[in-house]
N, C-alpha and C positions, 0 to 999 in steps of 0.2 A: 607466391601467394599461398598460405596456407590456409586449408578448410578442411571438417571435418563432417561427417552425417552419420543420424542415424533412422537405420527403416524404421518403416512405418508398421508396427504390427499388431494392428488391430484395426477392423474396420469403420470405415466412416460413413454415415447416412448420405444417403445422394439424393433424397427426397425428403419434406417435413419439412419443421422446424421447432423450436425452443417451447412451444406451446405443447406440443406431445408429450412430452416429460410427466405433465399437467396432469392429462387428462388417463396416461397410461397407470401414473400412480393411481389416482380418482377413483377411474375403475377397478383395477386389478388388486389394487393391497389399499384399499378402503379405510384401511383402522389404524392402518403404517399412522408412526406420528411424524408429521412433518415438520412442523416448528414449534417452538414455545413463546408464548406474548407474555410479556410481564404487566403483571394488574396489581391493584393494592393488597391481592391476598398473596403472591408471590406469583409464580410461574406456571401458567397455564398449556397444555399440549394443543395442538388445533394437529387433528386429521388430516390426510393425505384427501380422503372426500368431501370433508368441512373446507377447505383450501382451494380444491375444485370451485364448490357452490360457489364461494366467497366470488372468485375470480370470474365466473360466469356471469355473475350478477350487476359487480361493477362494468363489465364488459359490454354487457347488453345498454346500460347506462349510456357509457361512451359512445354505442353507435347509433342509438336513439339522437344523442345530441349533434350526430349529423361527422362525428371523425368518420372518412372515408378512409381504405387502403393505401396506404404507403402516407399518410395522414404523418406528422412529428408533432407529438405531444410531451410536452417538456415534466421533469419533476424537482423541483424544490422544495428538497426537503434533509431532514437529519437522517441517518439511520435507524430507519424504525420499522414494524413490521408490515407495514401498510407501505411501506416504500418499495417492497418486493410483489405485495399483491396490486397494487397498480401496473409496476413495470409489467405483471405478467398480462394481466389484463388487457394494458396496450396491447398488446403481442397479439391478443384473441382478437381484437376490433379489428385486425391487420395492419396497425400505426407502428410505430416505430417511436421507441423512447429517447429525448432528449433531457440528461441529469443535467444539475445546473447546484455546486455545491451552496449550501443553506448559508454561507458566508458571505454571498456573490452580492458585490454593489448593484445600484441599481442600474447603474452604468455596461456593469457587465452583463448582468442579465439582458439588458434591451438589445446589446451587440449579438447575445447568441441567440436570442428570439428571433431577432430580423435577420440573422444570418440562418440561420434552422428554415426561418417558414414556418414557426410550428403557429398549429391552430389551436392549439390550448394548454391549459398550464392545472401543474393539480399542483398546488402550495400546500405547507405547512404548516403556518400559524397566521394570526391576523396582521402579524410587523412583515411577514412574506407580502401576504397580499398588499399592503401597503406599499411596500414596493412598486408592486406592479401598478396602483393607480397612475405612483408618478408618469409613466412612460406607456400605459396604454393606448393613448391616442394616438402615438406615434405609431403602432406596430397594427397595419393593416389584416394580415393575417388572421391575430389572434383573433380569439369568438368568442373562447370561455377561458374561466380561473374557476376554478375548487381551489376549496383549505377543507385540508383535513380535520385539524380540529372545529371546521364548521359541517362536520358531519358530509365530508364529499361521499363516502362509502354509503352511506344510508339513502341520499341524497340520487344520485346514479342508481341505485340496483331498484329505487321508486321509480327513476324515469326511463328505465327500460324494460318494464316488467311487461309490457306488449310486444317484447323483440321474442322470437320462438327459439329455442333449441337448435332447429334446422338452419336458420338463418343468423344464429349467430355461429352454425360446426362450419355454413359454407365461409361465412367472414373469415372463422378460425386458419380454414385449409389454405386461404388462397398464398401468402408467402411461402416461398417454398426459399432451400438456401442460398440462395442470390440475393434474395430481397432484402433492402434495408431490415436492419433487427435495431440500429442503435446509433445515433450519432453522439460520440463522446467528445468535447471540445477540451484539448492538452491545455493543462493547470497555467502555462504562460508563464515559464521563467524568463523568457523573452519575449518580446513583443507580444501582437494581439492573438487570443488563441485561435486556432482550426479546429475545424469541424473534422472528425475521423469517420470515415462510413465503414461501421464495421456491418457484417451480417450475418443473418441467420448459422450460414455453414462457416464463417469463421469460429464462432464460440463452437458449431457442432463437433469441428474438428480438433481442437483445443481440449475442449470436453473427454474428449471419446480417449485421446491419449494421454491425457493427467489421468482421468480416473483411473484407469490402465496404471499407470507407472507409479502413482500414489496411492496403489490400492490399499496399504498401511493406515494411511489416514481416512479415507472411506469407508473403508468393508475392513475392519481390525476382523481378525479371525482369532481363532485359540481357546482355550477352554476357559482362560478369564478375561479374555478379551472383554471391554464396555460397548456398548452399541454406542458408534460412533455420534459425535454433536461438537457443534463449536458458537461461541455468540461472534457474531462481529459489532466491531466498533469502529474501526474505519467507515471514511464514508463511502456509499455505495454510488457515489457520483462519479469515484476513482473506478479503472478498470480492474485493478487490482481486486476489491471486495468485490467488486459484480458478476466475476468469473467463479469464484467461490460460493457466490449466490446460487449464480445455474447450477453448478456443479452439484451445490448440495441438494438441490433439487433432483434433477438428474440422479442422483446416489441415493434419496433417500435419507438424507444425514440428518437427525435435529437439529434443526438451526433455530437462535435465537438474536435478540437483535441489542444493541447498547449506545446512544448516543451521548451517554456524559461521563467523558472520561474520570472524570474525578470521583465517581463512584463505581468506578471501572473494578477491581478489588472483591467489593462487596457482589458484585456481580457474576464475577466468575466466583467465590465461593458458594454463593445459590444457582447456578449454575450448573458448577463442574464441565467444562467442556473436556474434550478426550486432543479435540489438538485447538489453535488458534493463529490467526496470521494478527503480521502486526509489520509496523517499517522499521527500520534500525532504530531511530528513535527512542520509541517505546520500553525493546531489550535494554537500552542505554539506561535511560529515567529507570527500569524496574532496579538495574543491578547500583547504580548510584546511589537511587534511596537506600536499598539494604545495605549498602556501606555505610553507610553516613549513619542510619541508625544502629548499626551495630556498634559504630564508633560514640556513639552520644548513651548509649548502655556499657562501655565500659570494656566492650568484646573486638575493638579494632584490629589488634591484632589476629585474635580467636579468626575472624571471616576473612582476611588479608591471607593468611594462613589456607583457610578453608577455600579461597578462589584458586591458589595456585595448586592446589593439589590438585580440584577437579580441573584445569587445563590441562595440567600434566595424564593427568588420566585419560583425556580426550586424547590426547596425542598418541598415548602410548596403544589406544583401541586401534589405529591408523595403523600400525605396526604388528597388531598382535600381538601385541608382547607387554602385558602391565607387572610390572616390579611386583614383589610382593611387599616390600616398604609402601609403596602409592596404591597399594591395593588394601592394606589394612590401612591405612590412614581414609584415604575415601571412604570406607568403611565408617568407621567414626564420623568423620565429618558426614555423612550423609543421616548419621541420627541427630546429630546437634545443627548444623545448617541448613544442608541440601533440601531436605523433608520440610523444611518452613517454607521454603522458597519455593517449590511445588506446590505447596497447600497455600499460599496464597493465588497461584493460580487455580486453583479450586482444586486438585488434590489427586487427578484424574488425567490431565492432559500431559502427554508424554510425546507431541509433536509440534513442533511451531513451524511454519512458513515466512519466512520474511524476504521483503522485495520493497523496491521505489530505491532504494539507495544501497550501500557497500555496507554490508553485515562487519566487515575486517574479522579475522582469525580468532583475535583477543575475545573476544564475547560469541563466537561460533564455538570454541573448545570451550568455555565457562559451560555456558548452557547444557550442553551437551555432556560436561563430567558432572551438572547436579541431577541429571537425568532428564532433560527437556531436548530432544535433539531438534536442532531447529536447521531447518531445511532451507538454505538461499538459493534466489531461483533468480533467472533477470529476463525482463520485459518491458515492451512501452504500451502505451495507449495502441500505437500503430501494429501490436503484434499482438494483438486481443490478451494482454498480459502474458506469460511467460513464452518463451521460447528455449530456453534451458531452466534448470533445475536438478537441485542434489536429494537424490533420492534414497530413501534409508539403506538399501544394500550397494549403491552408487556413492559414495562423499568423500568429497574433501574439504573441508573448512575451508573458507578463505577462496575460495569459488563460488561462482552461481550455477557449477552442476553442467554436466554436459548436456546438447540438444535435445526439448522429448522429440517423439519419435514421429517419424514424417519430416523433420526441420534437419536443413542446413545450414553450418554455418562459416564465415570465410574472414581471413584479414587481409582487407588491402594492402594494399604497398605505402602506405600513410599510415595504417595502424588501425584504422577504422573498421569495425567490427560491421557487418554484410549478414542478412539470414533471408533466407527461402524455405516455403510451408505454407499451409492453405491456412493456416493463421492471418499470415499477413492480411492489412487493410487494402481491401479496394481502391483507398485514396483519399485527399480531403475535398470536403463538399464544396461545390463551385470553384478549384481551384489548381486547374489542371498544372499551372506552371509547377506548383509546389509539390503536387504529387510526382510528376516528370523528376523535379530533383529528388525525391527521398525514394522515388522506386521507379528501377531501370529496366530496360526491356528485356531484360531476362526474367523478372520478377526478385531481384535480389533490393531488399529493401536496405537502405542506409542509416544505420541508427544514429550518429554524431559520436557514437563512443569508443574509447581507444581502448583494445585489450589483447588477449595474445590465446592462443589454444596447444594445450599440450598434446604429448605423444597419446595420450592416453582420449583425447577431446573433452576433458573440462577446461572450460574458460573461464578467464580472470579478468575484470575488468579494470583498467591501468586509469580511466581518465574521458573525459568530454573533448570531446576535441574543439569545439569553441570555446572550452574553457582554457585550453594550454595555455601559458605562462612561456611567453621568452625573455630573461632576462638583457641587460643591457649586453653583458657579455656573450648571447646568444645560445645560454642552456634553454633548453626548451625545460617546464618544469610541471609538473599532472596536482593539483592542487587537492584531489581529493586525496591522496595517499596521508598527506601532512591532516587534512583536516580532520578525516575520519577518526587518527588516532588524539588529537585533540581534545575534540568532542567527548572520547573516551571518558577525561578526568571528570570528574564528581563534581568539581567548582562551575564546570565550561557550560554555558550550555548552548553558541552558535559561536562559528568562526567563518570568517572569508581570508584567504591566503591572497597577497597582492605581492605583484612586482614586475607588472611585463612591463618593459621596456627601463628597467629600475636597475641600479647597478647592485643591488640585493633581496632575498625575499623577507616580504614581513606579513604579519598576519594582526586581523583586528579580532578580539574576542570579548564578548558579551558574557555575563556571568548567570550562574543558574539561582534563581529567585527563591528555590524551595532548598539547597542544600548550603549556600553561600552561609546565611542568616546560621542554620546549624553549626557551621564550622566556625562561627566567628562567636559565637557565644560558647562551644567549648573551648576557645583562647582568651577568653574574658575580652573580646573586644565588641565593639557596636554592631548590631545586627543590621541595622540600615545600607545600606548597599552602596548609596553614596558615599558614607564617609569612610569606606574600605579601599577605594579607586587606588589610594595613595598608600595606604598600607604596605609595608617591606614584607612583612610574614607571607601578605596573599601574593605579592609578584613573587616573591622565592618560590611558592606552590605550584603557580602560572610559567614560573620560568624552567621547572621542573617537567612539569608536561609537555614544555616545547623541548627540552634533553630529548626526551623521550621520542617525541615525535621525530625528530629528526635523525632518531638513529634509522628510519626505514630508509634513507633517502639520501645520496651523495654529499658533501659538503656546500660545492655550488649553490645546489637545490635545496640547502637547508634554511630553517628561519633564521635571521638574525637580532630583529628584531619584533616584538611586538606593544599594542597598545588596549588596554582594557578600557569598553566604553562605558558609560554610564547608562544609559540603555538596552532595552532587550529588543530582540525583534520579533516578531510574531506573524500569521496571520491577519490579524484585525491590523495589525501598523502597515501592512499590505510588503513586508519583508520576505515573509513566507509563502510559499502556496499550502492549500490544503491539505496535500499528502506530504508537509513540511518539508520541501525541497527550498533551499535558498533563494531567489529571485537575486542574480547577482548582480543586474546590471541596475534594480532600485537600490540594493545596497551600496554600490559604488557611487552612485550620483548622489545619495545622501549625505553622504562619508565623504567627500573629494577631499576636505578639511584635515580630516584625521589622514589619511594618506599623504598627501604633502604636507605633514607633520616629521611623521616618518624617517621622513627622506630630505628633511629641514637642515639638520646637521650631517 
C-alpha cells in the first residue's frame, strides 16, 4: 500500500470562523478594495469596509426575520456579487448556507430543501421564485424566499435596522470551527445527491495551506508584480469556486463575479484578472475556438505549428534544458500567437487553476508554453475542494500536484485513491450508512478514484472506479484516459466510452455546435449538423481522433468502433451536471439503442 504525506507547515486557527476574514479586513485595511461589481458604467471597486456594512446589514435582516443559529439557509442563484455577500451574511446570523445550482428543477430543489431543513431561501430572479411557489406547501420548514432582483438586500438591511451591533457581533461569534459553515449537496452523476457537512475549520484549514502554498497567485510579489484579482464564472454552488471565494476574501484579492459565459471574453478584457480557475472544459472550448479560427483566417497551419512548439517548450522547462531552435521559435510565435491568446484573457493573467476533471498533458504543456501556467489540483465536495495540487515551483503536467500540506494520501490495494486532513467532511447530513462507507475509522476518506503516486508524491489520476470497464474478455479498461483525449479534438464536444461486458470498446460522440458548422463551410459542405452525421470527410477526422486516442492505451483497451449522434448533451437535457461532469448512467439509459447498435454486427 503506497502513501505519501506532506506536513503541515503553517498554522491553523483553533478558534473563530469564516466571518473574521470579514470583519478583520473592515477594520484594519478599510480602503483595501475587495471586489469589483459590474454596472452599466463598467466595473466598479466595493471596499473592504463598504463589504463589511453591506454584509452587517443584510445580516441583521436575516436575524430580525427570526434565522436562528445553526439555521440552513439555502441560495439560488448565478454567480453574481450578491451571491457572496449573502453567503457571508448567513455566516454572521450564525446559519449555515445551502447553494442550490440556478439550473436545479423544481424537483431538485424541493429534495434538497426538505433534506437541508432550511428555513429560507434567498432566490434570484422571479422564474426562481416561481419555482419555489410550486413546491412550497410541501416544505414545512421553509418561512421565507427573497429574490434578489426583488430588492432582498434593501429589503433585509430595512428589516433589521432595530438589530444593534452588540447583538448582531454576539450572533457573529457564536460558530466557532466545528460548527456547520455549509451544506453542499454532490452535482449527482449518480443517483440522488447528498448533503456534505462541511465546516467552518474545514475551509479554515484548506484556507490557511493554499494560501500558503499558492502564495503566487495571492500575494504576487516583485517589482512588476500586478496586485492580485480574478472574476469567477463557475458557479459558486460548486465547491470548487466557493473555496476561491473565501480564499480571496481571506487574501484580500479583487474579486469579481461573471455569470454569462458567452460574454465571458469581453469580461476578462475589462477585467484583466492576474490568474483564473476554470474545469477542463473551458481550456478545451478556449484552445479549439483559436484553432478553428485561425484555420478559417487562413493561418492553420501558422497555429498548428505555434501549439507544438509551446508544448515542446513546456516540456523542455521540466528538464531545464530549452534547445535554442524551441527557443527562438517560441520567441516568434509568442509575438504572432501566444500574446493574442493571453490578451484575450485580459492580458494580465499568468495563472490558471483548473479541477472537476483530468486537465491531460496535451493542453497542461500548451498553456503553459503560451505563458498561462495552469495549475491542476484534485478535489471533491467531500474534501472542501482540493487536497493536492501543482504548484508553480512544484509541477508536473499531467498531475493533480502532490498533497497541500497537512493531507495524506494512500492507494489501496484496488487502486483507490484514500486522503486524510482536516479538510475532510464531517459526513453527509442524516446519513450515517453513507458516511461509514466513504470515511473509515481512521478518518481516511474514500474518494471512488483510481490513481497511483510517484517516488517523488505527485498523483495521477488513472480512472473512477465505478466507472471501470471489463470487457467480455476480462480487460478491465479506465474510460477517461480514451475520453479525455477525445474531447481534445475541435469537432468533439462530449463522449461516453462503452463496453463492459462487450467483446470490444466503442465509444458514442456528440459533435461540437460552435466549431463543427466552421469546419464544414471551410470544405464547402452544409453547415447543419444533421446533414454531416453521414459525411466520410467528418468520420475520417472523427476516426483520426480515435488513432490518436488510442495510442495512450493497450490494443485490448482500444476503441474499435465508434457512433456519432445527432444530439448534443447538455446541462438543460439533464446529461450534464453543472460543473459539466457527464451523468453516465442518464446517458447510457438514453442511448441503450445506439449501443446495441454497436455491437449489432
Amino acid at each position: 500500500m503506497r502513501e505519501y504525506s506532506t506536513p503541515l507547515q503553517v498554522p491553523v486557527a483553533t478558534t473563530g470562523n469564516l466571518t473574521d476574514d470579514v470583519v478583520t479586513n473592515g477594520t484594519e485595511h478599510p480602503e483595501s478594495v475587495a471586489f469589483a461589481r459590474r454596472t452599466r458604467d463598467g466595473w466598479v471597486d466595493i471596499t473592504c469596509a463598504a463589504f463589511l456594512a453591506e454584509v452587517r446589514a443584510v445580516a441583521k435582516g436575516l436575524v430580525s426575520a427570526g434565522v436562528e443559529p445553526g439555521d440552513r439557509v439555502a441560495l439560488l442563484s448565478r454567480t453574481r456579487y450578491e451571491w457572496t455577500l449573502f453567503d457571508y451574511a448567513i455566516w454572521f446570523a450564525g446559519a449555515a448556507t445551502v447553494p442550490i445550482y440556478e439550473t436545479s428543477s423544481a424537483e431538485q430543489i424541493e429534495w434538497i430543501l426538505a433534506d437541508s431543513g432550511a428555513r429560507a431561501v434567498v432566490a434570484e430572479t422571479p422564474e426562481h421564485t416561481g419555482r419555489l411557489k410550486e413546491i412550497r406547501d410541501r416544505l414545512d420548514d421553509l418561512h421565507h424566499v427573497w429574490s434578489i432582483e426583488d430588492n432582498a438586500v434593501s429589503v433585509l438591511s430595512t428589516l433589521g435596522a432595530e438589530i444593534t451591533d452588540d447583538q448582531l457581533e454576539t450572533r457573529r461569534t457564536t460558530a466557532g470551527p466545528d460548527a456547520l459553515a455549509t451544506l453542499i449537496y454532490t452535482s449527482g452523476t449518480t443517483g440522488r445527491p447528498k448533503g456534505c457537512v462541511l465546516t467552518h475549520g474545514n475551509f479554515m484549514f484548506e484556507l490557511s495551506v493554499a494560501i500558503d502554498e499558492l502564495d503566487t497567485l495571492f500575494t504576487p510579489s516583485g517589482p512588476e508584480a500586478e496586485p492580485a484579482s480574478t472574476l469567477l464564472f463557475l458557479p459558486l454552488a460548486h465547491v470548487f469556486a466557493r473555496i476561491i471565494q473565501v480564499g480571496c476574501v481571506k487574501a484580500r484579492v479583487r474579486m469579481g463575479h461573471s455569470a454569462d459565459i458567452r460574454n465571458l471574453l469581453d469580461d476578462f478584457a475589462a477585467f484583466r484578472p492576474t490568474f483564473i480557475l476554470a474545469v477542463p472544459r473551458v481550456f478545451e472550448k478556449i484552445f479549439n475556438t483559436s484553432s478553428q479560427r485561425a484555420v478559417a483566417d487562413g493561418n492553420g497551419r501558422i497555429f498548428n505549428r505555434a501549439a507544438e512548439v509551446a508544448m515542446a517548450y513546456s516540456r523542455a522547462l521540466e528538464t531545464g534544458k530549452v534547445g535554442v531552435a524551441t527557443r527562438t521559435q517560441h520567441t516568434v510565435f509568442d509575438r504572432l500567437v501566444y500574446s493574442k491568446l493571453r490578451a484575450a484573457l485580459g492580458g494580465k493573467c499568468a495563472y490558471a487553476v483548473s479541477g472537476g476533471a483530468p486537465l491531460g498533458d496535451r493542453l497542461g504543456h500548451f498553456y503553459r508554453g503560451i505563458g498561462v501556467n495552469v495549475l491542476e489540483g484534485y478535489g471533491l465536495t467531500e474534501t472542501t475542494a482540493a487536497v493536492t495540487v501543482n504548484l508553480p515551483d512544484a509541477q508536473k503536467v499531467g498531475t493533480v500536484g502532490r498533497p497541500v500540506g497537512g493531507t495524506s494520501v494512500r492507494v489501496a490495494d484496488d487502486g483507490e485513491l484514500l486522503f486524510r486532513g482536516g479538510q475532510i467532511f464531517a459526513g453527509y447530513w442524516h446519513d450515517d450508512t453513507a458516511t461509514a462507507e466513504a470515511r473509515d475509522a481512521d478518518g481516511w476518506f474514500h474518494t471512488g478514484d483510481i490513481g497511483e503516486i510517484d517516488d517523488e508524491g505527485f498523483v495521477r489520476i488513472t480512472g473512477r472506479k465505478k466507472e471501470i470497464l471489463v470487457t467480455a474478455g476480462g480487460k478491465n479498461v479506465a474510460p477517461a484516459v480514451l475520453e479525455d483525449r477525445l474531447r481534445a479534438n475541435m469537432l468533439i464536444d462530449q463522449c461516453i466510452v462503452v463496453g463492459d461486458g462487450r467483446p470490444f470498446i466503442g465509444v458514442l460522440i456528440t459533435l461540437d455546435r460552435e466549431t463543427v458548422p466552421a469546419w464544414a463551410e471551410q470544405h464547402g459542405k452544409p453547415t447543419d449538423i444533421s446533414k454531416l452525421l453521414d459525411d466520410p470527410d467528418l468520420h475520417a477526422e472523427i476516426e483520426a481522433a480515435v488513432d490518436a486516442a488510442n495510442k495512450a492505451v493497450s490494443k485490448a483497451e482500444s476503441i474499435r468502433k465508434f457512433t456519432i449522434l445527432p444530439d448534443e448533451w447538455t446541462e438543460e437535457g439533464g446529461q450534464l451536471t453543472p460543473s459539466l461532469k457527464l451523468k453516465r448512467n442518464v446517458v447510457m439509459r438514453e442511448n441503450v439503442d445506439e449501443v446495441e447498435a454497436l455491437y449489432s454486427h
